[in-house]
MDTraj code that builds the backbone (N, CA, C; nanometers):
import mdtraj as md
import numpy as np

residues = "UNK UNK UNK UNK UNK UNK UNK UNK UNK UNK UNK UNK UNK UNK UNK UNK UNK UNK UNK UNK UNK UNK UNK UNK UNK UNK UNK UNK UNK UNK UNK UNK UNK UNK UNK UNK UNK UNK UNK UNK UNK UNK UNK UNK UNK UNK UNK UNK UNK UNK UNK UNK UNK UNK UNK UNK UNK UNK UNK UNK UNK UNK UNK UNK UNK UNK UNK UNK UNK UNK UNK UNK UNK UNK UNK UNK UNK UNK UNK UNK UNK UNK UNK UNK UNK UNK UNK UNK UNK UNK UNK UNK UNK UNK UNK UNK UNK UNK UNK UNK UNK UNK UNK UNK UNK UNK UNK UNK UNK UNK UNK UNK UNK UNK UNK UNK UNK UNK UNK UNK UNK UNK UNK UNK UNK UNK UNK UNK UNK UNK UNK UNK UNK UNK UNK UNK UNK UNK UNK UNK UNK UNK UNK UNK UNK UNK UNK UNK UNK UNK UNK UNK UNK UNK UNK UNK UNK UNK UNK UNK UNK UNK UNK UNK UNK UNK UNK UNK UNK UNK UNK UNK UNK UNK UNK UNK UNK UNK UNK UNK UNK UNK UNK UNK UNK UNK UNK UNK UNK UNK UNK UNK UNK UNK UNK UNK UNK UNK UNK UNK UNK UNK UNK UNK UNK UNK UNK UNK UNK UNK UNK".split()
xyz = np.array([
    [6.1068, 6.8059, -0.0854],
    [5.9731, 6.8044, -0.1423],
    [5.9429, 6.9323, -0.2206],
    [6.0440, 7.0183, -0.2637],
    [6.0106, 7.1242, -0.3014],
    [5.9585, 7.1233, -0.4698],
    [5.8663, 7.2091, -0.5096],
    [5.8332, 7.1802, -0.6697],
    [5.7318, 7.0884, -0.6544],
    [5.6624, 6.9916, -0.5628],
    [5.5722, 6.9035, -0.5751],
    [5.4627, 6.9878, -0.5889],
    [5.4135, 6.9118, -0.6377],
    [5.2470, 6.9395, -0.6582],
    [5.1313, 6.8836, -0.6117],
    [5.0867, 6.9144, -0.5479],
    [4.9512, 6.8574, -0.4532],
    [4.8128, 6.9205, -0.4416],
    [4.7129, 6.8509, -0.5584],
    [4.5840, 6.8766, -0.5818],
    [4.4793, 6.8202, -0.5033],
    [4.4245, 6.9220, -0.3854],
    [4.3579, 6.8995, -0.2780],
    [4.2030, 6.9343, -0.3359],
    [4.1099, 6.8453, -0.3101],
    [3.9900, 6.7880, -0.3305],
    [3.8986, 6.8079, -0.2640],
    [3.7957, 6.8968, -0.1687],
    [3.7302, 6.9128, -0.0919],
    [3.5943, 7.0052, -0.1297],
    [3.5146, 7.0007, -0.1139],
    [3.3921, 7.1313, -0.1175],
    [3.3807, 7.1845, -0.0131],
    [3.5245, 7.1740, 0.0770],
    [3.4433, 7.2773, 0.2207],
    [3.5701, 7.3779, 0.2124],
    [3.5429, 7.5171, 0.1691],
    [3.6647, 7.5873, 0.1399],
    [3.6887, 7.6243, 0.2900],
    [3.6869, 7.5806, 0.4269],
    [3.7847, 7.5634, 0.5167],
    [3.8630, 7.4401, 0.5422],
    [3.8170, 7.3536, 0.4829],
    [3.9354, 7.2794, 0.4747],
    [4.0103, 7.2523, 0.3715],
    [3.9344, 7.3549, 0.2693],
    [4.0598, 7.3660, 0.1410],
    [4.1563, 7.4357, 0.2011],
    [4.1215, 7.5766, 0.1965],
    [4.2220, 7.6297, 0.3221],
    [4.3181, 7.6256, 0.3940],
    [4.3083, 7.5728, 0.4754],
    [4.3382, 7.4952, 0.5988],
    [4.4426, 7.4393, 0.5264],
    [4.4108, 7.3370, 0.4368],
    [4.5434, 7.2510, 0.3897],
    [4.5897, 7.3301, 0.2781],
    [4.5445, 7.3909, 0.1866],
    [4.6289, 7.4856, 0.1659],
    [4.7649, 7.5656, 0.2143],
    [4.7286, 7.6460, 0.3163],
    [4.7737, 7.6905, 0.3826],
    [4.9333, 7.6048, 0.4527],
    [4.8966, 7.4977, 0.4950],
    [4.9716, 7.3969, 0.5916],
    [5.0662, 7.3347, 0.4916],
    [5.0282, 7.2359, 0.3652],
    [5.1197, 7.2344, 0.2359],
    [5.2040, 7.3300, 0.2140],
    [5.1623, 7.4786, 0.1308],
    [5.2210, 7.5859, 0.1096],
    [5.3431, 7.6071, 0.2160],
    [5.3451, 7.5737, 0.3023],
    [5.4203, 7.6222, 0.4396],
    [5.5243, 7.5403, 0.4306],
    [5.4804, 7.4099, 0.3988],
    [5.5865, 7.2846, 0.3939],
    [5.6435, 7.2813, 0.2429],
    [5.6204, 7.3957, 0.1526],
    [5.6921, 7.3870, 0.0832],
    [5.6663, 7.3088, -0.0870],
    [5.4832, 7.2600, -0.0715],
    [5.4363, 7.1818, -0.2050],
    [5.3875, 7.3057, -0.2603],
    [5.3845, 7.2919, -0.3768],
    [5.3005, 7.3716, -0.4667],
    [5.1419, 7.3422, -0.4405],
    [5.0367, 7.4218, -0.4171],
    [4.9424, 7.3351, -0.4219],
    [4.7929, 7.3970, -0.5443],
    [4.7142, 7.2785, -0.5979],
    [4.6496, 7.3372, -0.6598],
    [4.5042, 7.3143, -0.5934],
    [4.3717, 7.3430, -0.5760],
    [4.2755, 7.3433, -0.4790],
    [4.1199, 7.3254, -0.6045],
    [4.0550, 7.2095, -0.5500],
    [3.9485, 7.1789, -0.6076],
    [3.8267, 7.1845, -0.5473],
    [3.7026, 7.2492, -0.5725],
    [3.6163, 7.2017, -0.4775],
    [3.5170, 7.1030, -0.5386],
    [3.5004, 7.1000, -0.6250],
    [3.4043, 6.9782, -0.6555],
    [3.5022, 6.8567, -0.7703],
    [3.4308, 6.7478, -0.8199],
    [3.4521, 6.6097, -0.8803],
    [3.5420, 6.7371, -1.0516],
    [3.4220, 6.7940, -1.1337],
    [3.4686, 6.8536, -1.2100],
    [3.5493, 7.0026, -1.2099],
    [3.6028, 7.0243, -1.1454],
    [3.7160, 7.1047, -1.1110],
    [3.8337, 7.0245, -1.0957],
    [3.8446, 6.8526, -1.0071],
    [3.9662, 6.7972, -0.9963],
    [3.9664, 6.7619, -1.1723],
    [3.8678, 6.7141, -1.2159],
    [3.9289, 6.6546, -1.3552],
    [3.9581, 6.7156, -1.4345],
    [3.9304, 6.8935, -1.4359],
    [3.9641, 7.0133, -1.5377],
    [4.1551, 7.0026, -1.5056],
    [4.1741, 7.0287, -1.3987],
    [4.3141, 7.0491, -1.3649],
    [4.3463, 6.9430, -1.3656],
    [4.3716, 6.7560, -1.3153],
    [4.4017, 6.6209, -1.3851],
    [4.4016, 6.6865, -1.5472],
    [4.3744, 6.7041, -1.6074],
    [4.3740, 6.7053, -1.7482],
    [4.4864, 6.8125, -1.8022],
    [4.4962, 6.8819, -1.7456],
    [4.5778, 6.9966, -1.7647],
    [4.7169, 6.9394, -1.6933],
    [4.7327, 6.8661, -1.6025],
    [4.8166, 6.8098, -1.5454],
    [4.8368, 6.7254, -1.4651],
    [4.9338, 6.6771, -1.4131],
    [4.9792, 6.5752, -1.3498],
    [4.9999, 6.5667, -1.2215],
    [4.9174, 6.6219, -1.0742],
    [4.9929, 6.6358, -0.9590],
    [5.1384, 6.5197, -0.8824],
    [5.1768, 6.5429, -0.8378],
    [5.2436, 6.4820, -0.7383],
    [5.1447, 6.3585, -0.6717],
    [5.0358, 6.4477, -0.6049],
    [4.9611, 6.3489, -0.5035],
    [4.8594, 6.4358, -0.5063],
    [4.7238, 6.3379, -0.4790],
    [4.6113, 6.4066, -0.4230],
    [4.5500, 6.3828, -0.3339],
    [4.4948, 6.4944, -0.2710],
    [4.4346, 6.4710, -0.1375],
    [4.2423, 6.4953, -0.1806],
    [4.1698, 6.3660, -0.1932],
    [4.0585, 6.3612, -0.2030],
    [3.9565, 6.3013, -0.1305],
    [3.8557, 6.4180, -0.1093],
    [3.7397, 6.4198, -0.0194],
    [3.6860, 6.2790, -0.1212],
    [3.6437, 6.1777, 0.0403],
    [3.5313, 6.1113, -0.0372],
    [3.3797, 6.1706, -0.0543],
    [3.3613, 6.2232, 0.0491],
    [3.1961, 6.3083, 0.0724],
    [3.1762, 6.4051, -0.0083],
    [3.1630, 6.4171, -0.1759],
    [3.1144, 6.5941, -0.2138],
    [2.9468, 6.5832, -0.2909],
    [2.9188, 6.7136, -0.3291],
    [2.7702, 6.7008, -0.3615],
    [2.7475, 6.6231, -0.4964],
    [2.8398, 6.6965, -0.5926],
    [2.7996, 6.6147, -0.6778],
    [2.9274, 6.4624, -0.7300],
    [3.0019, 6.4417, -0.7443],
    [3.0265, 6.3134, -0.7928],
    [3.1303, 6.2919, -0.6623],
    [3.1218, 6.1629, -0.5581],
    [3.1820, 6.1753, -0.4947],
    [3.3145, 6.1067, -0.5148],
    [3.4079, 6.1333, -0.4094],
    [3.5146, 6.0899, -0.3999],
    [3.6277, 5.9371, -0.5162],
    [3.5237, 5.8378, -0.4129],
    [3.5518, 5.7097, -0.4722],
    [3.4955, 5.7006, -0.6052],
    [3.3870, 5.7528, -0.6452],
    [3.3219, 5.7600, -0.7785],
    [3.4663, 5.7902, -0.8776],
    [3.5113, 5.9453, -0.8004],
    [3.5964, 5.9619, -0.9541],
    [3.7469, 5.9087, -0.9270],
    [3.7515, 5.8702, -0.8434],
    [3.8868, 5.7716, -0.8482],
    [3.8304, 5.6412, -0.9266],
    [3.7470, 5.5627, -0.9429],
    [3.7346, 5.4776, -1.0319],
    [3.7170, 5.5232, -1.1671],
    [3.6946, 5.6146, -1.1633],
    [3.6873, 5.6935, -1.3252],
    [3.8206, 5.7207, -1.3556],
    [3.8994, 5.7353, -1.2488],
    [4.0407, 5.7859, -1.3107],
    [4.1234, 5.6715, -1.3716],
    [4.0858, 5.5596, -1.2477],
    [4.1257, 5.3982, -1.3117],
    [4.1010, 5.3586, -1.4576],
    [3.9485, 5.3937, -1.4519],
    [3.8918, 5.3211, -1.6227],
    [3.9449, 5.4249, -1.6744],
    [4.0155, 5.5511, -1.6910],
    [4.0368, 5.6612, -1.8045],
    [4.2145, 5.6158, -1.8347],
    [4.2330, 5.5568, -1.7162],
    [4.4312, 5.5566, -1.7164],
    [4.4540, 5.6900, -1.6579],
    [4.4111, 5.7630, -1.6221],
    [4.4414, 5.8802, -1.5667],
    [4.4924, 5.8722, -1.4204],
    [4.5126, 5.7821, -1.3399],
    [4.5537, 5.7144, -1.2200],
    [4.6951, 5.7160, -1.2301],
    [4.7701, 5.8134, -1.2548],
    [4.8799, 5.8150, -1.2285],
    [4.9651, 5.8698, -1.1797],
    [4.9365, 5.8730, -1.0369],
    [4.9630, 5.9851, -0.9048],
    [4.9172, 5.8730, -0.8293],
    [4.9802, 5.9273, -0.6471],
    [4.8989, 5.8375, -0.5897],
    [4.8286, 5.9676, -0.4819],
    [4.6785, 5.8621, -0.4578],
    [4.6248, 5.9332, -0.4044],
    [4.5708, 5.9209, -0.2835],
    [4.5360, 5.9892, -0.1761],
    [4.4891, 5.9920, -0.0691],
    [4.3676, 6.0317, -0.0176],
    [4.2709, 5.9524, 0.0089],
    [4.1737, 5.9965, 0.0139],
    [4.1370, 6.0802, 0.1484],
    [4.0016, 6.1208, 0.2056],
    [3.9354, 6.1900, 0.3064],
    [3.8528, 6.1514, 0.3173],
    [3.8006, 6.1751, 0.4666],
    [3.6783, 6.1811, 0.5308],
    [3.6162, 6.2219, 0.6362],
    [3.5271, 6.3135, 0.6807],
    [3.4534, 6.3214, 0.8060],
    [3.3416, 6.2232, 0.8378],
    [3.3325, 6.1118, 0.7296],
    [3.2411, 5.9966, 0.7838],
    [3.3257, 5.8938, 0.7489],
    [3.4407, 5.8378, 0.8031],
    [3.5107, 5.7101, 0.7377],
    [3.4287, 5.6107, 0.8102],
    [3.4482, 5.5014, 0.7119],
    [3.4038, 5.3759, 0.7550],
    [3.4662, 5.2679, 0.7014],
    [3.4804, 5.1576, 0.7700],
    [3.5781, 5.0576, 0.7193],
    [3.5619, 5.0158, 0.5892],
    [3.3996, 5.0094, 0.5511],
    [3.3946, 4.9549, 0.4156],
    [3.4569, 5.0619, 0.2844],
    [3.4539, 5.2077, 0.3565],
    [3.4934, 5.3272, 0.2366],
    [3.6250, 5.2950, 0.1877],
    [3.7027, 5.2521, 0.3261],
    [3.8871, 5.2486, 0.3053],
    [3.8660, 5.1092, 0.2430],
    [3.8193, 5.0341, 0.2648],
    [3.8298, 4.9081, 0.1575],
    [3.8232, 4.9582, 0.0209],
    [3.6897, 4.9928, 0.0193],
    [3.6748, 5.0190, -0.1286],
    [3.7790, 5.1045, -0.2043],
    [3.8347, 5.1911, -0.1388],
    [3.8992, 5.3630, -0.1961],
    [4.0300, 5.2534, -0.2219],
    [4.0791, 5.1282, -0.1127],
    [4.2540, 5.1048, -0.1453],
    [4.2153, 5.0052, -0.2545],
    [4.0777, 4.9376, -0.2261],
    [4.1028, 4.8274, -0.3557],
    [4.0903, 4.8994, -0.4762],
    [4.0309, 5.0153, -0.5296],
    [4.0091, 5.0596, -0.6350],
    [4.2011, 5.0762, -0.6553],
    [4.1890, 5.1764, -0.5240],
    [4.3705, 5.2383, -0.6245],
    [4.4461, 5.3381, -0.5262],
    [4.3212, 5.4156, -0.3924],
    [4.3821, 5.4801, -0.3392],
    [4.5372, 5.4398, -0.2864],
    [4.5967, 5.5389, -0.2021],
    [4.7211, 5.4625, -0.1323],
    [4.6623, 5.4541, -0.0276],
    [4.6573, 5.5667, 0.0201],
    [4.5959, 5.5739, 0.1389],
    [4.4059, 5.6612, 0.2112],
    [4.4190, 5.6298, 0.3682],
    [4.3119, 5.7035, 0.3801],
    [4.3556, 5.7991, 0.5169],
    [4.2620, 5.9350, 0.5234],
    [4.2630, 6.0220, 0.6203],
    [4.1382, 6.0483, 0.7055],
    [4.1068, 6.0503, 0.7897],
    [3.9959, 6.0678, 0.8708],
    [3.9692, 6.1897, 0.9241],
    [3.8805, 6.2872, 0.9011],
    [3.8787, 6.3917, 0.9859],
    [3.8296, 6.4287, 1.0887],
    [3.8481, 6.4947, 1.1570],
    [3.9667, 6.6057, 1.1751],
    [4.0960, 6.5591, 1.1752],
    [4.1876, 6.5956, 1.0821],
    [4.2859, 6.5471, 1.0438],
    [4.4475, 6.5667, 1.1116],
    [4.4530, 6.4683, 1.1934],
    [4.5954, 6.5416, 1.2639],
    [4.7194, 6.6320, 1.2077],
    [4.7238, 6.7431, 1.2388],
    [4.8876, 6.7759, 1.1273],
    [4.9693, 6.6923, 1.0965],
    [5.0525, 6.6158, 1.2111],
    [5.1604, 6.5122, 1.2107],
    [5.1287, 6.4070, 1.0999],
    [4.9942, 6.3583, 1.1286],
    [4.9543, 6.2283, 1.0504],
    [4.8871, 6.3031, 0.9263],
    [4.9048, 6.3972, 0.8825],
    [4.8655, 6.4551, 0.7185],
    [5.0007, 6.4783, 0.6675],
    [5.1298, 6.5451, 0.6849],
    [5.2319, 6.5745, 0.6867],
    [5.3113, 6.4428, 0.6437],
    [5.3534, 6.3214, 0.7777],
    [5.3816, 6.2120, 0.7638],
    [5.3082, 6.1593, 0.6251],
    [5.1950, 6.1403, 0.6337],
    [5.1028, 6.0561, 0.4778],
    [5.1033, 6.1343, 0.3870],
    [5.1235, 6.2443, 0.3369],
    [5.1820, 6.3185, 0.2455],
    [5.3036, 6.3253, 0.1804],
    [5.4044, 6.3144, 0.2558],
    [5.5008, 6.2742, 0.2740],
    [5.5772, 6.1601, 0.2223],
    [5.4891, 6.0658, 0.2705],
    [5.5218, 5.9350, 0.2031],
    [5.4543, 5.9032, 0.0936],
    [5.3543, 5.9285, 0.0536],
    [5.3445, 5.8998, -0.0544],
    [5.3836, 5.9608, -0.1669],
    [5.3898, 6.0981, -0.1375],
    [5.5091, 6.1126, -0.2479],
    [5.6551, 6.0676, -0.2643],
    [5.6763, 6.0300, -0.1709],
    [5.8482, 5.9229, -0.2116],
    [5.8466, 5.8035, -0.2432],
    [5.7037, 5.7338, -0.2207],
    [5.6673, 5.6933, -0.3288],
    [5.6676, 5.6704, -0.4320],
    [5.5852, 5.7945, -0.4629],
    [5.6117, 5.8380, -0.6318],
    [5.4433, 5.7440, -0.6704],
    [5.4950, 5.6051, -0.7406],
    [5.3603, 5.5461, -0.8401],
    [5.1924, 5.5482, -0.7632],
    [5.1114, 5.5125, -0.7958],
    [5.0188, 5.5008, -0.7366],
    [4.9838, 5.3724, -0.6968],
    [4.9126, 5.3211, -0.6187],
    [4.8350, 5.2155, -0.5898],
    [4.7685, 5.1714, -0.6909],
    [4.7209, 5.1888, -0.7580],
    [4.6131, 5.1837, -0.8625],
    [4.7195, 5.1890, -1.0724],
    [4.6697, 5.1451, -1.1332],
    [4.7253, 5.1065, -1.2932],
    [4.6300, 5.2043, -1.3956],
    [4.6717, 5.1618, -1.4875],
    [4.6216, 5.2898, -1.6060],
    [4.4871, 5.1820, -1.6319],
    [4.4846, 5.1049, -1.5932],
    [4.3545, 5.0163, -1.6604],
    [4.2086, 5.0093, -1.5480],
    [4.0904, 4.9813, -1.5519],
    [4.0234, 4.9184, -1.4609],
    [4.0601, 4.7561, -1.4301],
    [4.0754, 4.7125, -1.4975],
    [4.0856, 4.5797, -1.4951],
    [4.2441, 4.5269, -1.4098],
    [4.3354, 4.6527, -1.3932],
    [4.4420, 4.5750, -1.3286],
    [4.4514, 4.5833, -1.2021],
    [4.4518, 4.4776, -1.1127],
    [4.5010, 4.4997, -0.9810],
    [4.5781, 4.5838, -0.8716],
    [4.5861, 4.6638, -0.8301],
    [4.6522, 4.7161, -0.7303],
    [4.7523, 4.6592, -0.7193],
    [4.9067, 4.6776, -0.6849],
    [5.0418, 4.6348, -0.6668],
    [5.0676, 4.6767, -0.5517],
    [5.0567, 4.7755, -0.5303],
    [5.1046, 4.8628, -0.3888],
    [4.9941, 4.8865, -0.2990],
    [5.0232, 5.0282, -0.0883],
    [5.0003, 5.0776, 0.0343],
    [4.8452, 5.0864, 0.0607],
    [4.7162, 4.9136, -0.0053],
    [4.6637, 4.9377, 0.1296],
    [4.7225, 4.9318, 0.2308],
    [4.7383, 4.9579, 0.3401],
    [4.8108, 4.9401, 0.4930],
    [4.7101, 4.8371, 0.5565],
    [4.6267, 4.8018, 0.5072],
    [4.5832, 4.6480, 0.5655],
    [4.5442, 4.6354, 0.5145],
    [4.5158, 4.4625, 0.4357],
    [4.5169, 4.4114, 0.3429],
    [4.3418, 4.4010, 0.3257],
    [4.3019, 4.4187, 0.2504],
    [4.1750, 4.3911, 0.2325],
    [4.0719, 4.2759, 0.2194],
    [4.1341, 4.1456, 0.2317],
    [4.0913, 4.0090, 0.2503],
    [4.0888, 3.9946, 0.3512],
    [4.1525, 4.0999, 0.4373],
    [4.1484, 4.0634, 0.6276],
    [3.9937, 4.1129, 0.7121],
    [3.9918, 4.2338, 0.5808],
    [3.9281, 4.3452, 0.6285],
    [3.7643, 4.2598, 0.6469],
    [3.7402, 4.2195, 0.5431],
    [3.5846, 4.1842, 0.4701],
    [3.5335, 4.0815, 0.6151],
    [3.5263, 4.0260, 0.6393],
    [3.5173, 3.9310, 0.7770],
    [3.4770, 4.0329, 0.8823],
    [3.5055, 4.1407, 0.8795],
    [3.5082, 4.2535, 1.0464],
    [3.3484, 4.3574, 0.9730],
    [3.3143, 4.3355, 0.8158],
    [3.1853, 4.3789, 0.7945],
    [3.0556, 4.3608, 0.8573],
    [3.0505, 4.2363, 0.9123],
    [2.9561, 4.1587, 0.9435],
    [2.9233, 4.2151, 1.1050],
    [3.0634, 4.2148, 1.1584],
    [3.0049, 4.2428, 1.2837],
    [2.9908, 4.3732, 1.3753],
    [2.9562, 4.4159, 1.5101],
    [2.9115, 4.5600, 1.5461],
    [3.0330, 4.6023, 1.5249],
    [2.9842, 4.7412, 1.4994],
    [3.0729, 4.8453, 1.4695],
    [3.2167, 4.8380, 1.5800],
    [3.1592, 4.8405, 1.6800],
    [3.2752, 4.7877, 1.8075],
    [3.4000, 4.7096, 1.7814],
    [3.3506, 4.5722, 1.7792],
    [3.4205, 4.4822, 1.7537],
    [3.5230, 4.4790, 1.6623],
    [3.4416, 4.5447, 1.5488],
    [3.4951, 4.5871, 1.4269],
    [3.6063, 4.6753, 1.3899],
    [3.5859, 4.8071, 1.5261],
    [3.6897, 4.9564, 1.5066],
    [3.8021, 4.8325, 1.5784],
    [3.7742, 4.7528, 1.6750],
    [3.9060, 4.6930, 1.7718],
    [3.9747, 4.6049, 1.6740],
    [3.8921, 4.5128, 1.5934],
    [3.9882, 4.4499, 1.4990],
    [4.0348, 4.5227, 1.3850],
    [4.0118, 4.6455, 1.3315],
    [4.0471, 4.7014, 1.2580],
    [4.1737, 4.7571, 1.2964],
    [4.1621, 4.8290, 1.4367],
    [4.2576, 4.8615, 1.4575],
    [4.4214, 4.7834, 1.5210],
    [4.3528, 4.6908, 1.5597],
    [4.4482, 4.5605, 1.6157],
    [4.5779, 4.5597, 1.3997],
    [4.4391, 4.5065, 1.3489],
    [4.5542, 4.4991, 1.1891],
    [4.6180, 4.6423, 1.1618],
    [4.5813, 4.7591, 1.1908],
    [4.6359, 4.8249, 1.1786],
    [4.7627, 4.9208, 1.1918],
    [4.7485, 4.8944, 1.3698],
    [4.9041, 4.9026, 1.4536],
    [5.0056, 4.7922, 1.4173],
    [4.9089, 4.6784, 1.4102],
    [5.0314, 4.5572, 1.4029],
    [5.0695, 4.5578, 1.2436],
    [5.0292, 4.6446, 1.1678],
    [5.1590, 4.6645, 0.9912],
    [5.1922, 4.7611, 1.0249],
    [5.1773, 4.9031, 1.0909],
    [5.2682, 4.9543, 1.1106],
    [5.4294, 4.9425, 1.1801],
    [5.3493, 4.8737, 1.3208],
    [5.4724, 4.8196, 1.4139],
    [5.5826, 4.7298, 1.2965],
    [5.4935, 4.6602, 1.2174],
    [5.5714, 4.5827, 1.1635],
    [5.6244, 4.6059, 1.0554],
    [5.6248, 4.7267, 0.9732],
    [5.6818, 4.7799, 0.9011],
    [5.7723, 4.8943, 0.9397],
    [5.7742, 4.9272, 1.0335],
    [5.8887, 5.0104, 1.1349],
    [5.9963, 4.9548, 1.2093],
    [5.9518, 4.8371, 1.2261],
    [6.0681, 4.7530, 1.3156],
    [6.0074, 4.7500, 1.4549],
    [5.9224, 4.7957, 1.4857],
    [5.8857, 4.7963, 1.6468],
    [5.9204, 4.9400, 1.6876],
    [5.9315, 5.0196, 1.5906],
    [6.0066, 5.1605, 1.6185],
    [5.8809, 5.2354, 1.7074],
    [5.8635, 5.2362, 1.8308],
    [5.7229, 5.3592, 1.9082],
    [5.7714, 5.5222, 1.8328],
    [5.8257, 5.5869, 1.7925],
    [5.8486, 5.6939, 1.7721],
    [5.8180, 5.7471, 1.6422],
    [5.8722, 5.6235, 1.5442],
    [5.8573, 5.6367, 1.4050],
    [5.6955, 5.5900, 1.3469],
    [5.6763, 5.4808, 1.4672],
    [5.5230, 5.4699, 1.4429],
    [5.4045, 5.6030, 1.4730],
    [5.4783, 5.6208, 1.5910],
    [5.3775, 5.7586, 1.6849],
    [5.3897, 5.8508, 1.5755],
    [5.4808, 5.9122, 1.4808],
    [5.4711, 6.0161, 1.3992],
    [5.4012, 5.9401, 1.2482],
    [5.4437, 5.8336, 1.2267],
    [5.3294, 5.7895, 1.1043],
    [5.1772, 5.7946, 1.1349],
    [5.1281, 5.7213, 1.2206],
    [5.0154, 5.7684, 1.2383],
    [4.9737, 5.8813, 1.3554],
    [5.0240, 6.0129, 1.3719],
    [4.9814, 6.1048, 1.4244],
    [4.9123, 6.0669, 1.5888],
    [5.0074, 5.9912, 1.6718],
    [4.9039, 5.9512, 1.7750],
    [5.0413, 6.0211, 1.8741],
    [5.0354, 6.0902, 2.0016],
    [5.1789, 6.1055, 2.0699],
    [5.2003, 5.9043, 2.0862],
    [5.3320, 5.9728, 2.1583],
    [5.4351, 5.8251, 2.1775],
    [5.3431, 5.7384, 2.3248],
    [5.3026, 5.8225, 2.4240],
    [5.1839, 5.7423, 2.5787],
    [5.1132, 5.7136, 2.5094],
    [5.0314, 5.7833, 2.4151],
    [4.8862, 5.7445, 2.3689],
    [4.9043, 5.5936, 2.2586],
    [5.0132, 5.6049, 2.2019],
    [5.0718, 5.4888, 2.1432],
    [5.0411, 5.3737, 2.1976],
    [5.1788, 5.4063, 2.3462],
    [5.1905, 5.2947, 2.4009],
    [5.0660, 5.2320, 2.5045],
    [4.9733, 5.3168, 2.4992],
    [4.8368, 5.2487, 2.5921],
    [4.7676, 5.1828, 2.4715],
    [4.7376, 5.2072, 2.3390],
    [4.6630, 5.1448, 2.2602],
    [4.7309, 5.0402, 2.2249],
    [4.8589, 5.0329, 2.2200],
    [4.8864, 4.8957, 2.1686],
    [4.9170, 4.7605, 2.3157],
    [4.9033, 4.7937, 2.4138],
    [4.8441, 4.7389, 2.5368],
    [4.7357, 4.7071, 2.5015],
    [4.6589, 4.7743, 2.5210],
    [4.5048, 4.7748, 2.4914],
    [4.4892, 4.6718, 2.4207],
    [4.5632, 4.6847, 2.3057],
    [4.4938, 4.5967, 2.1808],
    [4.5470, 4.4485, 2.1791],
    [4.6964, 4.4669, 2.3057],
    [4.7668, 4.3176, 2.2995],
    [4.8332, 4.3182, 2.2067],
    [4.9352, 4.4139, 2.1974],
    [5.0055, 4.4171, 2.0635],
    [5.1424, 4.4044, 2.1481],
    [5.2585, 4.3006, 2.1189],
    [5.3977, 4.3462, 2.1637],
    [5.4488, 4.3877, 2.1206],
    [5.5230, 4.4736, 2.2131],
    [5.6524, 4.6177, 2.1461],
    [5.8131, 4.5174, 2.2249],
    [5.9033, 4.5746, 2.1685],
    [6.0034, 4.5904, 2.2741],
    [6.0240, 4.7285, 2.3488],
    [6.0325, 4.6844, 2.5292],
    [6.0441, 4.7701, 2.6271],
    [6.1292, 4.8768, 2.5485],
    [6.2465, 4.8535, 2.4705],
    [6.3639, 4.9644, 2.4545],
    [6.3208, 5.0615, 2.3567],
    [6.2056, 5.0331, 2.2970],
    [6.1834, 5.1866, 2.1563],
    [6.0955, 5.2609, 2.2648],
    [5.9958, 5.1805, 2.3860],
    [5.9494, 5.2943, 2.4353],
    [6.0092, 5.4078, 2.5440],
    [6.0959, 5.3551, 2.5915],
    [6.2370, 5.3942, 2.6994],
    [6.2774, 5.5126, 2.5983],
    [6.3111, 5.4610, 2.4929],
    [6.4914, 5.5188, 2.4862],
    [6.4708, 5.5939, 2.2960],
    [6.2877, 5.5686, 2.2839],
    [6.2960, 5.6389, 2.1620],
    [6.3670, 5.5840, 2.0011],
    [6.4259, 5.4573, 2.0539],
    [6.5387, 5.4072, 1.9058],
    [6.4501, 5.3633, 1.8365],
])
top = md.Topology()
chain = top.add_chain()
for i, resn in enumerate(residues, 1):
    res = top.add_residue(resn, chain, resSeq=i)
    for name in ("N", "CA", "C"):
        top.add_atom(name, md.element.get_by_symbol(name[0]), res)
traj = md.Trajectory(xyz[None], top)
């Protein structure tokens, strides 16, 4: 990952910081924005790797200028959004526009690292040079599943959210507990009680034996 470039998006210069700091360490180049017009001065000037963008800032937020980047063609990175208020309808909106992905804060190392990570090997974005074109690629749950779990309490809602959520990971890992536990930043027990919980089957042998 060395030479990448990663333009981090936030108005709270401790958690510019913070990830600053933690990138730099791992080896990305990083460039640091705190508001909507600061990311689009540097977008213009260049091309990151990936970005890591706050949906919450004062003046133009998050999802706002990711749809601006869509209608400009300037969407050509993929990007990752943030939040200290996620909500199911935000990650809808942020993957159908174009995001790849989403982050929730307080943000685990493992699971910023891992989703950083991957989306730059990656490489394209979720999102096309047009408004008008569809998404091709990493919501991680599909968004026609999602719209149905709006309606009801928030409860119900985090359990079915999260039920689709373990079950594309599991299922894009192979059933792997280890490779899942480090994609989404959860240890490997805490894993294996939520996907109990949720009635999800594993095979006994990835949680044993780690394969």
């Amino acid at each position: 990952m060395a030479n990448k470039e990663i333009l981090v998006v936030d108005d709270e210069v401790g958690i510019r910081e913070l990830l600053s700091e933690i990138l730099f360490d791992e080896g990305y180049q990083v460039h640091l924005a705190e508001n909507a017009a600061e990311a689009r001065a540097i977008r213009n000037q260049r091309t990151p790797d990936l970005v890591l963008l706050d949906i919450w800032m004062p003046d133009t937020d998050g999802v706002s200028l990711l749809r601006e980047w869509v209608a400009e063609g300037l969407l050509d990175m993929p990007v990752i959004m943030m939040s200290g208020h996620g909500t199911i309808e935000t990650a809808v909106e942020a993957t159908r526009i174009g995001a790849m992905d989403f982050l929730e804060k307080p943000i685990a190392l493992q699971k910023l690292l891992a989703t950083v990570a991957k989306a730059i090997r990656q490489g394209m974005p979720a999102g096309k040079s047009t408004a008008q074109t569809v998404p091709e690629t990493e919501p991680a749950v599909p968004a026609d599943n999602l719209k149905p779990m709006l309606d009801l309490p928030l409860r119900e809602a985090r359990e079915q959210f999260e039920s689709l959520y373990f079950s594309h990971h599991m299922q894009e890992e192979g059933g792997n507990i280890t490779r899942v536990a480090e994609k989404v930043g959860l240890e490997r027990t805490h894993l294996y009680r939520k996907l109990k919980q949720l009635g999800i089957k594993f095979a006994k042998k990835h949680v044993d034996d780690g394969q």
